[in-house]
C-alpha positions as CSV (number, residue, x, y, z in Angstrom):
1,X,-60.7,29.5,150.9
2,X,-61.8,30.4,147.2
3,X,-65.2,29.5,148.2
4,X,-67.9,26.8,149.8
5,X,-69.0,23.4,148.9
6,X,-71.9,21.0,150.4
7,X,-74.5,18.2,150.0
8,X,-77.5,20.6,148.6
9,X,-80.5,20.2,151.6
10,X,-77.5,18.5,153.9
11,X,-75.8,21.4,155.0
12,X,-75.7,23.3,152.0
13,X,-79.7,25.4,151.6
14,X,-80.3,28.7,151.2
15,X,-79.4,30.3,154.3
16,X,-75.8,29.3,154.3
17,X,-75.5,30.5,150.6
18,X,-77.1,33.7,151.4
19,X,-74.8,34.5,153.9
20,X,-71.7,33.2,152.5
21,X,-72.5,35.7,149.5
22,X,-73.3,38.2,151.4
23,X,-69.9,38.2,153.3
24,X,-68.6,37.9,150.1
25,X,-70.3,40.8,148.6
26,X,-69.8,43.6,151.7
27,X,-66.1,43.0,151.0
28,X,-66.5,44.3,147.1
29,X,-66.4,47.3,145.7
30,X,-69.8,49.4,144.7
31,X,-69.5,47.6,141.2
32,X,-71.9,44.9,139.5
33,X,-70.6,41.4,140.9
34,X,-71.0,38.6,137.9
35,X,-73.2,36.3,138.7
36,X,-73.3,32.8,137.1
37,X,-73.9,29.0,137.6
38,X,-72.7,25.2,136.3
39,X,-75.5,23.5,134.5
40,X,-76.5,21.5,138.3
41,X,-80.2,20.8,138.9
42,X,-79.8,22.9,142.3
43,X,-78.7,25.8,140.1
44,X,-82.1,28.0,139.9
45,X,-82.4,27.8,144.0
46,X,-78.9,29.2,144.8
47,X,-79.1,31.7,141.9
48,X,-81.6,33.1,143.9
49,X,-80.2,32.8,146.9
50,X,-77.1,35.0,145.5
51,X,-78.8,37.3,143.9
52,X,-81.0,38.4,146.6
53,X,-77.6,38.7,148.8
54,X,-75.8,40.7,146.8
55,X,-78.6,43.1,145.6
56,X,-79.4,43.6,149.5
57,X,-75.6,44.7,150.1
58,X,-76.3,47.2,147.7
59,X,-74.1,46.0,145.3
60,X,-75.8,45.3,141.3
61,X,-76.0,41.9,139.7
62,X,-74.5,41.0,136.7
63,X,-76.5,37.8,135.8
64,X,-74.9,35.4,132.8
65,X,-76.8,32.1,133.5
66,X,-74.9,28.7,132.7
67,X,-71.2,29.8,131.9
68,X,-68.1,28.2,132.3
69,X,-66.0,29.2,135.3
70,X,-62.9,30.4,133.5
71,X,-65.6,32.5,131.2
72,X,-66.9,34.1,134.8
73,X,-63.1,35.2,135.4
74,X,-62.8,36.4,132.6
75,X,-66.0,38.7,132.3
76,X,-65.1,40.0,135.5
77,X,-61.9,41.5,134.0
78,X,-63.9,42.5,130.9
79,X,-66.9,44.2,132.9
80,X,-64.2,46.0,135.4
81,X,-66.7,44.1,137.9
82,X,-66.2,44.3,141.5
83,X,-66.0,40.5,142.2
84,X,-67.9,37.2,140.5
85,X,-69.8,34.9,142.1
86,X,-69.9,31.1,140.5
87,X,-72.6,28.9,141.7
88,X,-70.9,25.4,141.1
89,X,-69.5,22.6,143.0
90,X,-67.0,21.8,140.2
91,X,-66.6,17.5,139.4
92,X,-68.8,16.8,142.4
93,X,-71.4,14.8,142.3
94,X,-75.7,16.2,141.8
95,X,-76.1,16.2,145.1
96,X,-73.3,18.7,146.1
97,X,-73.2,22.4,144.9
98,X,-70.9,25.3,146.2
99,X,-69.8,29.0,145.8
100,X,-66.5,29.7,144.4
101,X,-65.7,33.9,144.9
102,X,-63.6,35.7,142.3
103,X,-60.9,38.8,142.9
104,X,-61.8,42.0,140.1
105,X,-58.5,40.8,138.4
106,X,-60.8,37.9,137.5
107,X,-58.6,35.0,139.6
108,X,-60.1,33.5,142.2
109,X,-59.6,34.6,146.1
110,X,-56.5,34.4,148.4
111,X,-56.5,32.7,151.4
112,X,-56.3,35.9,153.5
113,X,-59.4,36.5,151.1
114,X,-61.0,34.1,151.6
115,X,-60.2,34.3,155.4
116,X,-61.8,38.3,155.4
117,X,-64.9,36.8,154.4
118,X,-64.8,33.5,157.0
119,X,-64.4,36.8,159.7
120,X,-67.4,38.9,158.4
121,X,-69.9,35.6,158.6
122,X,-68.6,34.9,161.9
123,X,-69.2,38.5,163.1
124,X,-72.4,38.7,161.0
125,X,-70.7,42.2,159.4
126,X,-73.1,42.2,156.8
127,X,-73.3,45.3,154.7
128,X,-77.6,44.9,154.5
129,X,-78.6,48.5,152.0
130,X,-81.6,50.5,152.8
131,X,-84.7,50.4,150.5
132,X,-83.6,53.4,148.4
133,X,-80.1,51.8,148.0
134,X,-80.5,48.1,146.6
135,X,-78.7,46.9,143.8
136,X,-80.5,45.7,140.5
137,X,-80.1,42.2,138.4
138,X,-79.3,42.7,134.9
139,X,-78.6,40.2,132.3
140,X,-76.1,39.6,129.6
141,X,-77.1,38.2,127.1
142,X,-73.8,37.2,125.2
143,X,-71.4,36.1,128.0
144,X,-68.8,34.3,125.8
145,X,-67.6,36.4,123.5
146,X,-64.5,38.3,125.2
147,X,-63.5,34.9,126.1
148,X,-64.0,33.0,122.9
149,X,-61.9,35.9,121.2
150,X,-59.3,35.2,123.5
151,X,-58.8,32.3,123.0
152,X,-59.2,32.4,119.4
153,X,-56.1,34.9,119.4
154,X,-53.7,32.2,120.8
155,X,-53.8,29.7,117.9
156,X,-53.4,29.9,114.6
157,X,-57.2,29.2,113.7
158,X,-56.2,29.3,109.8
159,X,-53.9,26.3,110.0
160,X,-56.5,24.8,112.3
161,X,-59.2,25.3,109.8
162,X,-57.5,23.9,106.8
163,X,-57.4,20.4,108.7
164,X,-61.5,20.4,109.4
165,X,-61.0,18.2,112.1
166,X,-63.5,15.7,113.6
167,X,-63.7,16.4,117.2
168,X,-66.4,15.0,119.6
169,X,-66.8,17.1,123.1
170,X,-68.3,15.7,126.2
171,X,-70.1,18.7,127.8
172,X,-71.7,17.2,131.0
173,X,-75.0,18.5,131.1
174,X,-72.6,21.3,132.3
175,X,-71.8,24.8,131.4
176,X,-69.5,24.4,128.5
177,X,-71.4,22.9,126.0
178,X,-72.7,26.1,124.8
179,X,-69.2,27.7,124.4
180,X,-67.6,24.6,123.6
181,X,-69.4,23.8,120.2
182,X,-68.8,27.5,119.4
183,X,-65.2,27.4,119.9
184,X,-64.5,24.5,118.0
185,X,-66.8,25.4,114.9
186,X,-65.1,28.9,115.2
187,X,-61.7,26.4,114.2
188,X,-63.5,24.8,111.5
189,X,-64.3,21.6,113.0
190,X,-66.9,19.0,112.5
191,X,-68.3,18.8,116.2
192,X,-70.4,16.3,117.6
193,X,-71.2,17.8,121.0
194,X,-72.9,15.1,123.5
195,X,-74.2,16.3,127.0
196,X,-74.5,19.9,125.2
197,X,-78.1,20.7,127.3
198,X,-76.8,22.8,130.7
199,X,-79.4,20.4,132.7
200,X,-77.5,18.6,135.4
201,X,-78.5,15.7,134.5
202,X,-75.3,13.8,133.8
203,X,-74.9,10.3,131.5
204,X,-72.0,9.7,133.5
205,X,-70.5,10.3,137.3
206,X,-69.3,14.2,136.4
207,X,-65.8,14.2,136.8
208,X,-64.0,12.9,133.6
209,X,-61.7,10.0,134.9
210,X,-61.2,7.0,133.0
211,X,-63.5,4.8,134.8
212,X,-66.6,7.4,134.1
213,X,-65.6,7.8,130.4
214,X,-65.9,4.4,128.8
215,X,-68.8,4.9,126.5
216,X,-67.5,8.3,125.4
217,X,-64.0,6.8,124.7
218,X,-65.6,4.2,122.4
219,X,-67.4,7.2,120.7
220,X,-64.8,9.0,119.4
221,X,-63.2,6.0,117.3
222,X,-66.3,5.2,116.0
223,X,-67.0,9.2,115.0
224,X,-63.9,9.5,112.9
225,X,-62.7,12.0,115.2
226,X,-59.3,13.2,116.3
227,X,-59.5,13.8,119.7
228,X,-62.4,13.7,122.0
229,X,-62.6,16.4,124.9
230,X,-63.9,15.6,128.0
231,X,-65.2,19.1,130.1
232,X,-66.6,18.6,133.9
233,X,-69.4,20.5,134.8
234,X,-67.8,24.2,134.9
235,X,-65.6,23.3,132.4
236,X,-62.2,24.5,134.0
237,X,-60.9,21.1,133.7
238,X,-60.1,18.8,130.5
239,X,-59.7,15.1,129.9
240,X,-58.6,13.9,126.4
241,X,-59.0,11.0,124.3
242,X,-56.9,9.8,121.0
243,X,-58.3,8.9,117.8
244,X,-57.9,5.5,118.7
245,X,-60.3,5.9,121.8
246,X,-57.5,5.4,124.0
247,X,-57.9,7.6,127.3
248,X,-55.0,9.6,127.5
249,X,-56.5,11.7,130.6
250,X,-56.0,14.7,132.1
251,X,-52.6,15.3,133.7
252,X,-51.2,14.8,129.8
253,X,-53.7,17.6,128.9
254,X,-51.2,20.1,130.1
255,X,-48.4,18.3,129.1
256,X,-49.4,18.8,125.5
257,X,-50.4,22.3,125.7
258,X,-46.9,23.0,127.8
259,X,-45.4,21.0,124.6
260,X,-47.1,23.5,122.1
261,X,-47.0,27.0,123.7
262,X,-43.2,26.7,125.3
263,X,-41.9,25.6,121.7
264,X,-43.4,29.1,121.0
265,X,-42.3,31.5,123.7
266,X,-39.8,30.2,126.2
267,X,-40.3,31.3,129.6
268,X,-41.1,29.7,133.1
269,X,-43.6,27.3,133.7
270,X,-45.8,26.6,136.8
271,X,-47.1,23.6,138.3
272,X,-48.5,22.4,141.5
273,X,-46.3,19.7,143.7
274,X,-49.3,17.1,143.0
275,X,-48.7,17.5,139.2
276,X,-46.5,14.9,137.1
277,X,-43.2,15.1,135.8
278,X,-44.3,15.3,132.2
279,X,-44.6,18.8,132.3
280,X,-41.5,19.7,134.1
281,X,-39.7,17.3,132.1
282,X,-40.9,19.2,128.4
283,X,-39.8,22.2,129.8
284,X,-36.3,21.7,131.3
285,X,-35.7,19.8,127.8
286,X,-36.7,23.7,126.6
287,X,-34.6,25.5,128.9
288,X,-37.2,26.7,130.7
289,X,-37.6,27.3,134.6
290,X,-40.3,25.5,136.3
291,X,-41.7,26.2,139.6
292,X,-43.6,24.5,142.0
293,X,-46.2,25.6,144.4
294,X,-49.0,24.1,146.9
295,X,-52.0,22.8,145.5
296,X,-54.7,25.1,144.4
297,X,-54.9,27.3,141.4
298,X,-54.6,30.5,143.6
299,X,-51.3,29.6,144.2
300,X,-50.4,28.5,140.8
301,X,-51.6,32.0,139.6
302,X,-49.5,34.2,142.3
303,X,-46.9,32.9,141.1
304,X,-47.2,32.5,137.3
305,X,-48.0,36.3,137.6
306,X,-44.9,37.0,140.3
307,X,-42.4,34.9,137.7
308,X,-43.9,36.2,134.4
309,X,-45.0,32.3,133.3
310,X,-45.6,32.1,129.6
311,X,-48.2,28.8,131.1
312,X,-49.4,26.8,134.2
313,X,-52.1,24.7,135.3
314,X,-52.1,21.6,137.7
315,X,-52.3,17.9,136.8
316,X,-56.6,17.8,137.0
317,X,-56.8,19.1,133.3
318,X,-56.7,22.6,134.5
319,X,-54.2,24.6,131.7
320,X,-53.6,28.4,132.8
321,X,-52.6,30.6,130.0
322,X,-52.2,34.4,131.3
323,X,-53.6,35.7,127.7
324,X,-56.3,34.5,128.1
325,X,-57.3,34.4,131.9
326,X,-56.1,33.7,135.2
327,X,-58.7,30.8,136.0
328,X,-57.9,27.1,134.8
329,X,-59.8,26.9,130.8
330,X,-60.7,23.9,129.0
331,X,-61.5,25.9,126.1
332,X,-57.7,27.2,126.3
333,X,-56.6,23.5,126.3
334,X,-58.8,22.2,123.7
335,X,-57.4,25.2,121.5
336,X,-53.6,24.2,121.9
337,X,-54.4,20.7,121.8
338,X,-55.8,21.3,118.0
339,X,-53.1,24.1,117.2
340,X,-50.5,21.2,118.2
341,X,-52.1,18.7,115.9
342,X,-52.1,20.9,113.3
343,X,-49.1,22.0,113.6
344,X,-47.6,19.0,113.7
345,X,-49.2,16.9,111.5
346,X,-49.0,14.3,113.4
347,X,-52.4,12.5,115.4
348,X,-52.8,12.5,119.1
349,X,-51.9,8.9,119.4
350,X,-48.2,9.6,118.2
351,X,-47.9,12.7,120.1
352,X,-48.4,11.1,123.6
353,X,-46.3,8.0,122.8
354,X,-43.6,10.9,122.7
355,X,-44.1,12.1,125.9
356,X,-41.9,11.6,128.6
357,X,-42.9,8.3,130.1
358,X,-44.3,8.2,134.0
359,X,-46.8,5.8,135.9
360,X,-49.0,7.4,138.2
361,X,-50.8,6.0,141.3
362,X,-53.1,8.0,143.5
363,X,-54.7,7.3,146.8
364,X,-56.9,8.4,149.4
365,X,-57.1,7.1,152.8
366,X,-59.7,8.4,155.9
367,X,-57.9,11.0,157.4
368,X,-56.9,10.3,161.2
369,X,-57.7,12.9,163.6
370,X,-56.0,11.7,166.6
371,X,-53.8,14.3,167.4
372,X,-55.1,17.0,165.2
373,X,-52.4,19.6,163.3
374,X,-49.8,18.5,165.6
375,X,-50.4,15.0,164.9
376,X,-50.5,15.2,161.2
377,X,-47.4,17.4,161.3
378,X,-45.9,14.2,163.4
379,X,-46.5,12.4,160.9
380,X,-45.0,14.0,157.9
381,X,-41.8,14.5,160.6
382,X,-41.4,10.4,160.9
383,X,-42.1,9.9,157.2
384,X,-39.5,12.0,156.3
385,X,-37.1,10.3,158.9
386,X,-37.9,7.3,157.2
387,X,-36.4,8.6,153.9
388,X,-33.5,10.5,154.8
389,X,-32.1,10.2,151.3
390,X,-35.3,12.0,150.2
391,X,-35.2,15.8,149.8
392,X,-38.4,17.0,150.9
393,X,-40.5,20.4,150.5
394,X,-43.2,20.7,153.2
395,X,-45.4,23.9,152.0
396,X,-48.2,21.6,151.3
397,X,-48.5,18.3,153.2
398,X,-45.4,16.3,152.6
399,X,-43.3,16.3,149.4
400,X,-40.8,13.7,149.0
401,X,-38.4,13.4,145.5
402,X,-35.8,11.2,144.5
403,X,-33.9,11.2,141.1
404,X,-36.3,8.5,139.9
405,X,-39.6,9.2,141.8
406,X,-41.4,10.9,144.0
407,X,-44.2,11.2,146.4
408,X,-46.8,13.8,147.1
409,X,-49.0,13.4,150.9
410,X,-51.7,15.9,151.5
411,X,-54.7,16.3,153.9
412,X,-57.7,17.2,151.3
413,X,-58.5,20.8,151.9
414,X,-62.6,20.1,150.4
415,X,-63.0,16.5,152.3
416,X,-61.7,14.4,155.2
417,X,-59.1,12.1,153.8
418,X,-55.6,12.3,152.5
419,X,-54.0,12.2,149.6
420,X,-50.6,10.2,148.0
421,X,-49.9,10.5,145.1
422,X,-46.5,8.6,143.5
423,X,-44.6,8.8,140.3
424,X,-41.9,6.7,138.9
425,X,-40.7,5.2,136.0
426,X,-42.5,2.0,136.1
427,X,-46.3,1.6,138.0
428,X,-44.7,-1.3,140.0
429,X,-42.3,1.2,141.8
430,X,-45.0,3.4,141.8
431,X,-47.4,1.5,143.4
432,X,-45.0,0.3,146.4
433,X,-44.1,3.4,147.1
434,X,-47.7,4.8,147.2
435,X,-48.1,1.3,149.1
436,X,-45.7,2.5,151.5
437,X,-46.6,6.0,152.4
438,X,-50.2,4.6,152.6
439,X,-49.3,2.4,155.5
440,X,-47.2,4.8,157.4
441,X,-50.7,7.4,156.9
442,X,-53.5,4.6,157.9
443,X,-51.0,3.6,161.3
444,X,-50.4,7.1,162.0
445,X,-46.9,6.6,161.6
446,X,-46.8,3.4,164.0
447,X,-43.7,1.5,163.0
């Protein structure tokens, strides 16, 4: 658990958020905890709400107002902060909001983490200060800076600059708007920013799938633009768009930055088992080891940093580059995206018609809870009989690959359903087998 999510006023108020953080907070050091917030309507309560916690563990505020998530991880590096606090409930919906906790190496928690604090709400170990010991709010003014110069440093902004690019960026109403528009005139490029305002109050459902990005995809065309850049609200995830207004999405986002930085530096790469062979496929063509771990960026960044990965991300958008940060960046991707482009000459279009080619289907089905752990573990067990020619990895859900496709099953660890995902070749293949899988996990494995 690297945090909390809820329906705001449906089992998500103030109380819960205050003692959440406040769990949270008795577990840090005596140093400022970074304090910050997506752009969500809902924001101003629960930045109360977290303030007043951590203050009243004795512990100072370090308040930064709408910033991107990957920009909180990396201020808390920056500060030599205790811990960061980042009011947001990621792609979700207005109505939801959420907590997600950061470690002082400025990645977010571990699960024995985020278990330590699950204990302390349980036993109500709160660490309430006295009067005379209460921490203080303060407010930084510039949070973006560090991280802007970061990324700066891992592209080669002259090249970039000679090509004054046309870029249009989706912000979301969210909290990388502000950053965003900097970044990209930093590179010299014309930027039409829509959704720049940090109000919540989206043009669009939040997260940037296809289906919610229509009108934007017929923007960037029409605006002479490159590429257009999709953020969700905390702006650790990145959907694309060619010149041509054709949605290229968000698992190819890491696909091209694996594409740019590995014919740099070659090294390992890591990816979670949910994310598509694109990736794995550039960087075996490289000579590059590739390593796969459960879903979640925590686990991605344990072992990037165990391995020494030169990059990794998973296949939502999320690109992880370790000079920058250890949090998933948009503003990292939408640097390498332009540092490709320029670098190649060559427009987005053409680039992703060179990609490795896969068809991807994902589902979701109810999950069952007949049975509980045992019963889901049941079920992976008579899946995996049913595909003995399959070799399978079960460290998160049910994994299955073949040569020519493969299958990922999950239970959702933020909602009650499950998840397959296939990849093959062709999306016929890939939709039977999804098909398939489906079945077995709606029957609960019923022949």
């Amino acid at each position: 658990m690297s945090g909390l999510r809820g329906v705001v006023g449906d089992g998500l108020d103030p109380t819960v958020v205050v003692e959440f953080a406040a769990a949270y907070a008795s577990g840090c050091a005596l140093g400022p905890i970074v304090v910050g917030h997506d752009g969500r309507v809902s924001a101003q309560v629960f930045t109360s709400a977290v303030l007043a916690a951590v203050t009243a563990t004795g512990r100072d505020a370090l308040l930064v107002g709408p910033t991107a998530t990957p920009t909180i991880g990396r201020l808390v590096r920056d500060q030599a902060a205790a811990g960061g606090i980042q009011i947001s409930a990621s792609h979700n919906p207005s109505k939801y909001n959420g907590l997600k906790f950061f470690q002082p190496e400025g990645m977010v928690l571990s699960a024995a983490q985020g278990r330590a604090i699950l204990d302390r709400l349980n036993r109500r170990a709160f660490e309430w200060a006295p009067w005379d010991a209460l921490g203080r709010v303060r407010s930084l003014d510039d949070p973006d800076q560090a991280h802007l110069k970061h990324v700066l440093n891992i592209v080669d902004v002259d090249a970039i600059r000679r090509r004054k690019f046309t870029v249009v960026l989706d912000a979301c109403h969210g909290a990388g708007g502000r950053l965003g528009a900097v970044l990209l005139r930093s590179l010299g490029c014309k930027a039409v920013v829509l959704g720049a305002l940090p109000d919540g109050r989206y043009d669009h459902p939040p997260e940037p799938t296809e289906a919610n990005l229509h009108a934007f995809s017929a923007i960037v065309p029409a605006t002479g633009a490159v590429v257009g850049f999709a953020q969700d609200p905390d702006a650790d995830r990145l959907a694309l768009v060619d010149e041509t207004g054709r949605y290229i999405g968000e698992e190819l986002t890491l696909a091209l930055a694996v594409s740019r930085r590995l014919t740099q530096v070659r090294g390992p790469l890591v990816l979670n088992l949910s994310t598509s062979r694109v990736s794995e496929d550039l960087a075996v063509r490289l000579g590059c080891p590739v390593h796969r771990t459960p879903v979640g960026e925590i686990h991605v960044v344990e072992r990037m940093r165990a391995v020494g990965a030169v990059l990794g991300g998973e296949g939502n958008g999320g690109v992880i580059d370790p000079r920058v940060g250890f949090v998933r960046d948009s503003f990292v991707a939408m640097a390498l995206v332009l540092d490709l482009l320029a670098a190649t000459e060559e427009p987005l279009s053409r680039l992703v018609d060179a990609l490795p080619k896969y068809a991807m289907v994902k589902d979701q089905y109810p999950l069952q809870r007949d049975g509980g752990p045992d019963g889901i573990a049941a079920l992976w067990d008579k899946i995996t009989a049913a595909y003995p020619e399959a070799k399978s990895d079960r460290r998160d859900g049910l994994r299955l690959d073949w040569s020519d496709r493969w299958v990922h099953v999950r239970s959702s660890n933020t909602e009650p359903i499950v998840r397959v995902i296939a990849e093959s070749a062709d999306s016929a293949t890939s939709r039977a087998l999804a098909d398939q899988i489906g079945r077995w996990v709606t029957s609960g494995g019923a022949s």
